[in-house]
N, C-alpha and C positions, 0 to 999 in steps of 0.2 A: 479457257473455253467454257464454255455454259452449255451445263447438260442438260437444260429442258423450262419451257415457261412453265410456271408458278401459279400464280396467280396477280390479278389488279386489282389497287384499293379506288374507294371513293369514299371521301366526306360525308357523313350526310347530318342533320338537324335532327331527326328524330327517327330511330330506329325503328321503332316497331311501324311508325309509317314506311318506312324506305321497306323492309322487309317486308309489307303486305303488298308493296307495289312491285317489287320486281317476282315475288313469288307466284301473287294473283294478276296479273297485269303481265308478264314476260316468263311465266313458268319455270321460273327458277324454285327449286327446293333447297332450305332450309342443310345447313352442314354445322359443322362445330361453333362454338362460341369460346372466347377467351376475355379475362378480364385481364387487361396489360397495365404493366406498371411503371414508377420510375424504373427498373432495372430496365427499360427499352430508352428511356430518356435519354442518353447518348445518342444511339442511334437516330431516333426522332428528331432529332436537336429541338428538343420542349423538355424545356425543364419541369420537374415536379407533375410528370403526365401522369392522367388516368383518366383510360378510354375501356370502352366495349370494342369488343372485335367481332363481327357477325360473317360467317363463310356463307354463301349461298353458294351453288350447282348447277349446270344445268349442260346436257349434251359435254363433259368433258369439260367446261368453261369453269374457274373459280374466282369467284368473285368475293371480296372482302368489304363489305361494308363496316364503317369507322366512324363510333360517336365518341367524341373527344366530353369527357366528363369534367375534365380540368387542363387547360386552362379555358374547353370549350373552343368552337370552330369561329374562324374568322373570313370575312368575305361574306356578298350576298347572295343567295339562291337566283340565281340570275344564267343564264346560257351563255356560253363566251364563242366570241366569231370563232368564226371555222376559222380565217387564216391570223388566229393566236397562237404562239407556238406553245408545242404541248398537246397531250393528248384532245384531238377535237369531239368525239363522238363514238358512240358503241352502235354497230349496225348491225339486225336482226334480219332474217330471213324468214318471211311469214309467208301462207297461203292466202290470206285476206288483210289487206291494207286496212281495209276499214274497220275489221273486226277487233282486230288488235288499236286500233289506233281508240277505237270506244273503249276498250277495259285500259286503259292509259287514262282517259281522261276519270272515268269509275275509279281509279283508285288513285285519283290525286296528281295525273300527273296535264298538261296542256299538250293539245297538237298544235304545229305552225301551218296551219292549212296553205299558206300562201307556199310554201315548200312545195305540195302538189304538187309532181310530175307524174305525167303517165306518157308511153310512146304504146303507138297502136300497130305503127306501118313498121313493118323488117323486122321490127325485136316490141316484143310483147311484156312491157315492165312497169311497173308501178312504184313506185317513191314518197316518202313524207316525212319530215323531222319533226321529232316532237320532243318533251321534257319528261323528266321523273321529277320529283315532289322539290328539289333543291337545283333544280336547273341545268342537269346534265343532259346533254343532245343524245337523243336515241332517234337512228333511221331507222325505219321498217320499208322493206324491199323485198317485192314480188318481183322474180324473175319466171 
């Protein structure tokens, strides 16, 4: 039985950019850091690994940012569909769509403006997907 989430990882190309973006851009603060080694290499199934491990914070959420140092990350900074199986996107609850979706692009990251949704009539909500620096889907949603 599993006693509690943890935390989630992400890939990313360059740390201290991912780390200004989810910190300044999504108000995440900054938590432990670890340098991990072969003795994870099993686990990982990567042989001869050696990455940074960066913990960010935010309301209770733990977030693991992961720069692989050797053998280095594979794949392109690219957004993967939503119906790819696998984790599709991290959704944020903001009081301003637009405000947040501006310091997204300030620090590196793209919005999909064509995403746009807002309802006006019966339910009052605003919607928009956008990227961090290596192409992960982040919604921002006003309810």
């Amino acid at each position: 039985m599993a006693t509690g989430f943890s935390h989630f990882g992400i890939c990313v190309s360059d740390l201290d950019r991912s780390l200004r973006f989810y910190c300044e851009a999504l108000d995440f603060a900054p938590a432990q850091q670890h340098s991990v080694g072969a003795e994870f290499g099993r686990l990982m199934e990567i042989d001869d690994v050696a990455l940074t491990s960066q913990f960010i914070r935010r309301e209770g959420l733990l977030v693991e940012l992961l720069l692989y140092n050797r053998p280095g990350h594979v794949g392109e900074p690219v957004r993967r569909p939503l119906n790819q199986l696998g984790l599709t996107h991290l959704n944020f609850r903001v009081d301003d769509v637009d405000d947040v979706a501006a310091r997204i692009v300030e620090h590196g990251g793209a919005v999909l403006e064509q995403t746009r949704t807002t309802f006006t009539s019966g339910f009052d909500a605003d919607f928009v997907y956008c990227t961090d620096p290596d192409g992960v889907r982040i919604e921002l949603m006003r309810l």
